[in-house]
Residue frames relative to the residue before (quaternion, step in Angstrom):
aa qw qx qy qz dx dy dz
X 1.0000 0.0000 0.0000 0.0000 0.00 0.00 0.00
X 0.4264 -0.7680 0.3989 0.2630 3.39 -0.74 0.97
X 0.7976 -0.3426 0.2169 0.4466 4.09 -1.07 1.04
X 0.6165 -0.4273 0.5577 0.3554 3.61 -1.60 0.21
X 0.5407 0.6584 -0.5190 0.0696 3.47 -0.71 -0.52
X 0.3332 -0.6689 0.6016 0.2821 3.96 -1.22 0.92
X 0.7855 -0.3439 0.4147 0.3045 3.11 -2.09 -0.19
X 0.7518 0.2608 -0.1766 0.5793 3.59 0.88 -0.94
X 0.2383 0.6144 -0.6396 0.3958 3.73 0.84 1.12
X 0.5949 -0.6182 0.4268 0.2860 3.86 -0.97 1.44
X 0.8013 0.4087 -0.1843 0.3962 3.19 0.76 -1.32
X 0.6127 0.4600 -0.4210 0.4856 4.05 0.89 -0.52
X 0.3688 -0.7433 0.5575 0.0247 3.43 -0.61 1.69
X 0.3543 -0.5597 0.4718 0.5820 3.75 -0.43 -0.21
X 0.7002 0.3238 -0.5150 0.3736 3.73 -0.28 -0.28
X 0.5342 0.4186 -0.5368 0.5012 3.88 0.78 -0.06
X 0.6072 0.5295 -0.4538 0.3808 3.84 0.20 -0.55
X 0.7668 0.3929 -0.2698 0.4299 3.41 0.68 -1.38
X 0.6836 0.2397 -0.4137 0.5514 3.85 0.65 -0.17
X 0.3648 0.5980 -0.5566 0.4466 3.45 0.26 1.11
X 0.7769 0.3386 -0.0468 0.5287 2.91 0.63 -1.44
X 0.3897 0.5882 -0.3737 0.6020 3.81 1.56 0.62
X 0.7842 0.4133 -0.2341 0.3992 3.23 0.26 -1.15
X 0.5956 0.6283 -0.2408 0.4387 3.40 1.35 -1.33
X 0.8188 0.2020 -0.2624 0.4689 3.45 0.59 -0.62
X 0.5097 0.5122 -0.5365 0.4359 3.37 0.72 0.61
X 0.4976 0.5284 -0.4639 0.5079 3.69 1.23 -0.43
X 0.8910 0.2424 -0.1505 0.3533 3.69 -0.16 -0.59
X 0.1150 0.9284 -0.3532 0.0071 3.46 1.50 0.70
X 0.3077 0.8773 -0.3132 0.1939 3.46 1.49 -0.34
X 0.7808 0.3956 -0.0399 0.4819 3.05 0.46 -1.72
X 0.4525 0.6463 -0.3440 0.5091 3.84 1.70 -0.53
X 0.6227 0.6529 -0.1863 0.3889 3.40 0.72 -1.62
X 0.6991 0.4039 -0.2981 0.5091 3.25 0.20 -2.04
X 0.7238 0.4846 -0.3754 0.3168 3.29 -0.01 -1.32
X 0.7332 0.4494 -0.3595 0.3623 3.79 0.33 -1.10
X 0.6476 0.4902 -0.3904 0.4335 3.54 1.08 -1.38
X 0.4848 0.6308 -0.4031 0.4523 4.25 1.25 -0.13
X 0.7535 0.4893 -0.1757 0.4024 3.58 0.84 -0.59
X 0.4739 -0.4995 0.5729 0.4447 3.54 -0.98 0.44
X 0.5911 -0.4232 0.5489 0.4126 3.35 -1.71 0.00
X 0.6611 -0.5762 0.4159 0.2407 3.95 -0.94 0.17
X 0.2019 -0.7431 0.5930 0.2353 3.61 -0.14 0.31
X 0.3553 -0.7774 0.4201 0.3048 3.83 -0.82 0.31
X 0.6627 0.2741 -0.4245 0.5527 2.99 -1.39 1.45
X 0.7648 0.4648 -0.3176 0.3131 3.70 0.84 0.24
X 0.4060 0.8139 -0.3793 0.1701 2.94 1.66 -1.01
X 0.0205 -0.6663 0.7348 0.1251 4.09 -1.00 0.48
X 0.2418 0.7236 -0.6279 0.1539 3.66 0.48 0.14
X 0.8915 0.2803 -0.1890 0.3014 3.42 -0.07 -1.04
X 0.4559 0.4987 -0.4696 0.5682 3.45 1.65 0.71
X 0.4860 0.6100 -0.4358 0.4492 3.60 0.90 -0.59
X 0.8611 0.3185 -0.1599 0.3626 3.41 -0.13 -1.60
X 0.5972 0.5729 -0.3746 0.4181 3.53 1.40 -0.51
X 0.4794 0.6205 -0.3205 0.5315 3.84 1.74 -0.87
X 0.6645 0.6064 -0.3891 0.1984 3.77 0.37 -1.05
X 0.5795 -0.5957 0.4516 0.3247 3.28 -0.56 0.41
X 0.6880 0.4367 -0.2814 0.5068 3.74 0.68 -1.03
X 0.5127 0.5717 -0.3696 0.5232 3.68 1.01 -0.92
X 0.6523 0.5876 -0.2040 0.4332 3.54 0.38 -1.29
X 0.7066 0.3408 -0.2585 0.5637 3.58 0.37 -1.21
X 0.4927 0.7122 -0.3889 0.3144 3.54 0.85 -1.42
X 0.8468 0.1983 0.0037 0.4936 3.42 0.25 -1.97
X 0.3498 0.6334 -0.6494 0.2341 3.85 0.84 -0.72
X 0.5538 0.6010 -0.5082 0.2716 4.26 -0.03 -0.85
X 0.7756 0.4603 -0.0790 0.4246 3.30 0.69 -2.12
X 0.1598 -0.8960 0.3388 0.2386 3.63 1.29 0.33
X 0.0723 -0.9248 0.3729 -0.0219 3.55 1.23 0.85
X 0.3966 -0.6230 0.5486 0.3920 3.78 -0.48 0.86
X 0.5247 -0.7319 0.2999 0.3148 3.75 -1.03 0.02
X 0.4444 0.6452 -0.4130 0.4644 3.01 1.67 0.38
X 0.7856 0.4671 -0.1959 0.3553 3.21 0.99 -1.00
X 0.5617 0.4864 -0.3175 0.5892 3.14 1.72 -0.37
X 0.7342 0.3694 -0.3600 0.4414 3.69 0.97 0.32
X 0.4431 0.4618 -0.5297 0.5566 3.51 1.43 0.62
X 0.6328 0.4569 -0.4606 0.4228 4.14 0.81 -0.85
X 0.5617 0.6301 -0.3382 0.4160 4.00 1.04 -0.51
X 0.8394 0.3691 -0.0695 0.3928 2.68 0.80 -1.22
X 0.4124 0.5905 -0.2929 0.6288 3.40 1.70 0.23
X 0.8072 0.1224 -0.2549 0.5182 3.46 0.26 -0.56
X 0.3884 0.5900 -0.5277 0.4718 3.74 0.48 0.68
X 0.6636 0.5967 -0.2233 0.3921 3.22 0.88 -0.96
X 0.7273 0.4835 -0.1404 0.4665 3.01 0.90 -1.67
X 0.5705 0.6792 -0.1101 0.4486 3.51 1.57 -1.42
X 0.6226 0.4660 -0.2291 0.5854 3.84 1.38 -1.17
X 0.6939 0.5471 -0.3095 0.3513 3.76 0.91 -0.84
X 0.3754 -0.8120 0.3568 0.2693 3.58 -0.33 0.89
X 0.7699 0.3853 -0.3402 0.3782 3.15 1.30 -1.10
X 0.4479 0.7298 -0.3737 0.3565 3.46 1.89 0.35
X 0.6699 0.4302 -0.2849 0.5338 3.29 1.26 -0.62
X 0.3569 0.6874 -0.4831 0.4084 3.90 1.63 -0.24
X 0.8366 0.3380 -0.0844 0.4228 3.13 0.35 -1.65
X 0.7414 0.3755 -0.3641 0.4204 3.93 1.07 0.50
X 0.5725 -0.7155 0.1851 0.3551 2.84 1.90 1.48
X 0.3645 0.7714 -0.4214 0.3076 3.86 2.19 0.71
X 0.7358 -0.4919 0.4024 0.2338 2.97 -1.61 0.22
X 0.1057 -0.8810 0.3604 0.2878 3.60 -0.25 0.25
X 0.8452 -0.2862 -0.0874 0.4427 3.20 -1.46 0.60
X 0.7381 0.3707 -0.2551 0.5027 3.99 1.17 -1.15
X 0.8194 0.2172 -0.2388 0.4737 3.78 0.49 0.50
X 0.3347 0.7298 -0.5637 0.1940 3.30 0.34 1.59
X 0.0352 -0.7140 0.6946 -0.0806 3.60 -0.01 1.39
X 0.8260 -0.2550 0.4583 0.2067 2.67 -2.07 -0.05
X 0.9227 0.1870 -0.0547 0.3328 3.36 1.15 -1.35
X 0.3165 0.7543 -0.2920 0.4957 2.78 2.50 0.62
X 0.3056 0.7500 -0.5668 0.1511 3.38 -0.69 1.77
X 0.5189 0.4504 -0.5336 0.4931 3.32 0.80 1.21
X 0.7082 -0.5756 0.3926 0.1140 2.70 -1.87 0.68
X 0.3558 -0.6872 0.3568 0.5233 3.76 0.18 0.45
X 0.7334 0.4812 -0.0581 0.4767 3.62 1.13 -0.92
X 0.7323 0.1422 -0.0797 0.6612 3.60 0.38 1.35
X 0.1461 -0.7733 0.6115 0.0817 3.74 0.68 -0.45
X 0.3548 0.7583 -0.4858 0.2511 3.37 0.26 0.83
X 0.5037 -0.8097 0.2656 0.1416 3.44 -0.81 1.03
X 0.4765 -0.6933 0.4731 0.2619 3.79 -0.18 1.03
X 0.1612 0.5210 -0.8156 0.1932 4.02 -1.17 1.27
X 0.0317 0.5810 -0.8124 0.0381 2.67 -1.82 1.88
X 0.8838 -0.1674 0.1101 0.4228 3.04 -1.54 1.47
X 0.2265 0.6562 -0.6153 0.3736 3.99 1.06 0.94
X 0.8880 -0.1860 0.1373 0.3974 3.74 -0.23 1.01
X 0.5860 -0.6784 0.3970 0.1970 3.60 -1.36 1.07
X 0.2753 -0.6364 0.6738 0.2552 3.26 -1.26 0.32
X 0.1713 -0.7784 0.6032 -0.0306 3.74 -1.08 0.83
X 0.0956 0.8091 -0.5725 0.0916 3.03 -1.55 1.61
X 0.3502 -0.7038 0.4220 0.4515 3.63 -0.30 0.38
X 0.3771 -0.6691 0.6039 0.2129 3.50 -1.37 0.29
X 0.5535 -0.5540 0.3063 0.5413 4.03 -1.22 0.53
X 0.6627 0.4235 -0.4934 0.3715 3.88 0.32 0.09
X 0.4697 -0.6105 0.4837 0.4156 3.94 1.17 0.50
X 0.5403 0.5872 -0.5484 0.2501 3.51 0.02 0.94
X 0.5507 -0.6880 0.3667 0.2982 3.38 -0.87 0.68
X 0.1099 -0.8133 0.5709 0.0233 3.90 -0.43 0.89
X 0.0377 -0.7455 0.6652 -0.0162 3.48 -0.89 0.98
X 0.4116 -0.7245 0.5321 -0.1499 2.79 -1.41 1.96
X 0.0137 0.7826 -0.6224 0.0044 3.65 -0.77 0.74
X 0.1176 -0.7789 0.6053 0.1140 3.27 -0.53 0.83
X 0.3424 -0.7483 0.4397 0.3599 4.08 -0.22 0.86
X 0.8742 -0.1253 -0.2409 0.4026 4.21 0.71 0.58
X 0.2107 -0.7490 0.6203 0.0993 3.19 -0.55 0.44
X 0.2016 -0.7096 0.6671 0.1034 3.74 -1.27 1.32
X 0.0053 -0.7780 0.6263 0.0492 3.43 -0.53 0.42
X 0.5521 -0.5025 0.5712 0.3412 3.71 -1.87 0.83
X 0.3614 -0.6984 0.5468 0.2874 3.66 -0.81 1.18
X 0.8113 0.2639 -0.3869 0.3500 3.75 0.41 -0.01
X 0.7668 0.3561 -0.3696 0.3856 3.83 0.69 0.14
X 0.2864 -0.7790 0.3760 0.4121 3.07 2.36 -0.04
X 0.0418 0.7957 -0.4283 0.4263 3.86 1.14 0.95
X 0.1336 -0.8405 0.5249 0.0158 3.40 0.44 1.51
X 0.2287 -0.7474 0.6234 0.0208 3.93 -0.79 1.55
X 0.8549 0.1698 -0.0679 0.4855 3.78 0.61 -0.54
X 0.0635 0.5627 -0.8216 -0.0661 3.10 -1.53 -0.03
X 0.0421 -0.5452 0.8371 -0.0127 3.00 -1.95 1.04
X 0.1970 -0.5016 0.8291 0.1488 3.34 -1.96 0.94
X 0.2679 -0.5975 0.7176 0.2373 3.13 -2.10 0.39
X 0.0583 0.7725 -0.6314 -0.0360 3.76 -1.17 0.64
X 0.5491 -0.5873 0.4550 0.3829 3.24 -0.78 0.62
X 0.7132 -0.1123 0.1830 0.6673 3.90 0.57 -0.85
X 0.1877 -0.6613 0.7148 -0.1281 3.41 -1.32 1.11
X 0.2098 -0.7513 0.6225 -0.0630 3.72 0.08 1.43
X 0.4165 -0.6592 0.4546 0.4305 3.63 -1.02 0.01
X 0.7537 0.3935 -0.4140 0.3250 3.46 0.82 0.21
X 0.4100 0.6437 -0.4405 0.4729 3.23 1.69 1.03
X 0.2786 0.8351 -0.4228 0.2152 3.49 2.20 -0.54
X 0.8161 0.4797 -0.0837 0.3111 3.06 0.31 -1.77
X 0.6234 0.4278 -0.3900 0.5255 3.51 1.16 -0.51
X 0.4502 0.5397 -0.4780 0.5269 3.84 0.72 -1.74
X 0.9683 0.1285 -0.1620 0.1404 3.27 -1.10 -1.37
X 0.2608 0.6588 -0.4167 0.5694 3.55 1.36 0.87
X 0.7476 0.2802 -0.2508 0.5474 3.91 0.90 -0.90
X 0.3272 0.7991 -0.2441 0.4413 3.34 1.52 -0.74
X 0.8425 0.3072 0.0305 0.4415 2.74 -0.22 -2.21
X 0.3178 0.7362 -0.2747 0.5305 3.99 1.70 -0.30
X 0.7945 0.4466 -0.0698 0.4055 3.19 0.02 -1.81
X 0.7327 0.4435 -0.2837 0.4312 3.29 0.82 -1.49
X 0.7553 0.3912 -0.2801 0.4451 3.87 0.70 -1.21
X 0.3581 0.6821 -0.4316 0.4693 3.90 1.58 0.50
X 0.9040 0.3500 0.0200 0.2447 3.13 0.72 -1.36
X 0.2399 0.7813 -0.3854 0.4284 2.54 2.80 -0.35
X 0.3835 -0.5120 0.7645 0.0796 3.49 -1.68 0.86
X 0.7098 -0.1741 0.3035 0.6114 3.88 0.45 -0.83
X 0.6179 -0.5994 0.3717 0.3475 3.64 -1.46 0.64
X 0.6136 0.5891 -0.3081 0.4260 3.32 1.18 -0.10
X 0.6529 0.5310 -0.1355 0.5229 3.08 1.87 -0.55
X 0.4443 0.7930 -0.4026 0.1078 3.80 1.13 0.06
X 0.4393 -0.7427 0.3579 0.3569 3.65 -0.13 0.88
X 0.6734 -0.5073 0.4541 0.2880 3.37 -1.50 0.14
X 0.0098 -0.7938 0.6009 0.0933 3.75 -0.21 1.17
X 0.0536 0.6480 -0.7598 0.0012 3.82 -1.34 0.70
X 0.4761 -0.4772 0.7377 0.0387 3.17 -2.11 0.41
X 0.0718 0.8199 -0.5669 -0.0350 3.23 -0.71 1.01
X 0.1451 -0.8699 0.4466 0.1509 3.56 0.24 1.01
X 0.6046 -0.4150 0.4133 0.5398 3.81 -1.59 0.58
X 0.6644 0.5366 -0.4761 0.2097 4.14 -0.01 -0.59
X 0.5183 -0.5216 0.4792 0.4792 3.19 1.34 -1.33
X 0.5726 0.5538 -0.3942 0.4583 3.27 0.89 -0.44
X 0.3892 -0.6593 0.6394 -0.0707 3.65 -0.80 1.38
X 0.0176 0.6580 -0.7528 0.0020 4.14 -0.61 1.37
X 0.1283 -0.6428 0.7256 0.2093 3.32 -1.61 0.27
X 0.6543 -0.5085 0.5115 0.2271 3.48 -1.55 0.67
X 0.1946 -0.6718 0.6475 0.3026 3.58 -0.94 0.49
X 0.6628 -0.5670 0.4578 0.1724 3.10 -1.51 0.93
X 0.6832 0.4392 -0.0861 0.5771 3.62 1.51 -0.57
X 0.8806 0.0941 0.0498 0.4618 3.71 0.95 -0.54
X 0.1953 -0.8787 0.3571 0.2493 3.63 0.52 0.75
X 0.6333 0.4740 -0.3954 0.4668 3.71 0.86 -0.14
X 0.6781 0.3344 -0.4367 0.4876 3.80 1.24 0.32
X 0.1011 -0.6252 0.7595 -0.1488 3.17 -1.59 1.49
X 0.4151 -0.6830 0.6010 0.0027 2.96 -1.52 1.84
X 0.3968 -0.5124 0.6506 0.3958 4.23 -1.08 0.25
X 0.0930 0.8309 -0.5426 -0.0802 3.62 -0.73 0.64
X 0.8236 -0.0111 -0.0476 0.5650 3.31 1.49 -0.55
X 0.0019 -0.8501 0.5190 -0.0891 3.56 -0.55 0.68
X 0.6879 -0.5190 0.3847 0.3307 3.40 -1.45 0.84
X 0.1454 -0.7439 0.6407 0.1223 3.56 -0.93 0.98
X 0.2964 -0.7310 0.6146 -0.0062 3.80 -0.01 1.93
X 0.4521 -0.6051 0.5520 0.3532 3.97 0.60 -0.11
């Protein structure tokens, strides 16, 4: 779960608030789910989805922290709805699909792999021997050697000259988690658009478009 912090903290900009408040509901996608897989599909130009969920009470409690004008907390609603409607998006965040979204459904239909959100730090020393704690926001893991296959960061937007930082922590995470060099997990970037970067396996500041919202 992601730090304490209020609205009139100096440092939580609104765009730090709002990819706060990104990240947050992807941590707790459950209740998103039930609700959508309840719904016809949308017709275009009608959708009320994202007034619906922004009214909810749990949404409400969810974000009240990240004090979020209400426009912006309905583009962050509406961003993960998006991402949330997309099957092969929910493939790759190791979600249930559309006919088995319970409460206690976290594997993927494909790969059975196991959902960790932000359930505790990875830890390294740094060159001044201090201790650094690391949170990667998911980890997919093999449900029987517990053999970590993924990491996904969430970012609100991930320019290419943000490449190099993102995938420097990224690229952190992945050789943390490495079982053996033969074993390095899959790093991606999920961004608020939908667009999905994977990590090159060879260079951490290079990241490929691998998946992305299909808007028709």
């Amino acid at each position: 779960m992601t730090g304490v912090f209020t609205a009139s903290t100096p440092t939580n900009t609104l765009p730090q608030r709002r990819g706060m408040a990104f990240h947050r509901l992807l941590e707790v996608p459950t209740p998103l789910l039930v609700w959508l897989d309840g719904r016809p599909a949308p017709d275009s130009g009608s959708d009320d989805s994202v007034d619906r969920v922004c009214r909810s009470p749990w949404v409400q409690r969810l974000l009240a922290p990240m004090g979020l004008p209400g426009v912006v907390q309905a583009e962050v609603v509406a961003s993960v709805l998006d991402i949330l409607r997309s099957p092969p998006h929910r493939q790759l965040l190791g979600l249930a699909d559309a006919s088995s979204t319970t409460a206690a459904a976290s594997k993927s239909a494909a790969g059975l792999l196991v959902r960790e959100v932000e359930v505790g730090f990875l830890a390294d020393i740094d060159g001044e021997g201090l201790l650094r704690q690391r949170r990667p926001d998911l980890l997919l893991r093999e449900p029987a050697s517990g053999e970590v296959r993924r990491v996904i960061d969430y970012k609100w937007q991930a320019d290419r000259p943000q490449w190099e930082t993102y995938g420097a922590q990224l690229w952190q995470y992945r050789q943390m988690l490495a079982g053996a060099p033969s074993t390095l997990p899959e790093g991606f970037l999920l961004l608020a658009s939908g667009e999905v970067l994977r990590q090159s396996d060879s260079r951490a500041e290079e990241f490929v478009l691998s998946l992305a919202i299909n808007r028709g």
